[in-house]
N, C-alpha and C positions, 0 to 999 in steps of 0.2 A: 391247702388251707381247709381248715373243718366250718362245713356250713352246718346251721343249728336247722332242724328238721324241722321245727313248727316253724321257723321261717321258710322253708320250703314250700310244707304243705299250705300255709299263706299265700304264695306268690303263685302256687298253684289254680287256687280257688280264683284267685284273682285273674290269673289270666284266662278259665274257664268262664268266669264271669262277664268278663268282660268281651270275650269271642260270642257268646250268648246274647247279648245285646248290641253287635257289629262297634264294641268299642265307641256307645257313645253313651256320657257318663248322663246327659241327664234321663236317658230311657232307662237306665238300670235304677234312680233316684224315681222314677217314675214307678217303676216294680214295686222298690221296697215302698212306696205312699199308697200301694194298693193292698202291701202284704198289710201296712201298719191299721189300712182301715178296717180291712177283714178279721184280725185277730181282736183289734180293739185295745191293743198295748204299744207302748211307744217302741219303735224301732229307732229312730233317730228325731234329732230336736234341728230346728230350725234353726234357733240364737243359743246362744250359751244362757245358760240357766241363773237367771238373776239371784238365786241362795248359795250357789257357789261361795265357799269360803275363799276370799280374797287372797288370803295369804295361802292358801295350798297350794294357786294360782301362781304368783310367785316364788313358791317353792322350784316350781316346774322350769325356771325360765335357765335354760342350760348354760347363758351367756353370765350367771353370776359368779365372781370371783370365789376359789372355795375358800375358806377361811386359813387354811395353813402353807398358802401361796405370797 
């Protein structure tokens, strides 16, 4: 079976990451709240962003029937 290599090197990062902070997600969530103050740029959002386009939103929802089904 052919695996895609940026998914590799994803699950990679990921399990180095996650061995870095003994596998507990809110210490790694703790990291990045300290990278995102130092930089002073968002790393990640707390809520989903209320100007999100509704409908791109349900664009996304992979449970919709495709039209030629």
């Amino acid at each position: 079976m052919w695996e895609d290599p940026i998914v590799q090197e994803v699950r990679e990062i990921r399990k180095e990451l996650s061995a870095r902070f003994n596998f507990d997600v809110h210490a790694i969530f703790e990291d990045l709240r300290k990278k995102q103050t130092a930089t002073g740029s968002k790393l990640m959002r707390n809520k989903l962003c209320k100007n999100v386009d509704q409908t791109l939103l349900a664009n996304q929802d992979s449970a919709t029937p495709h039209p030629g089904r």
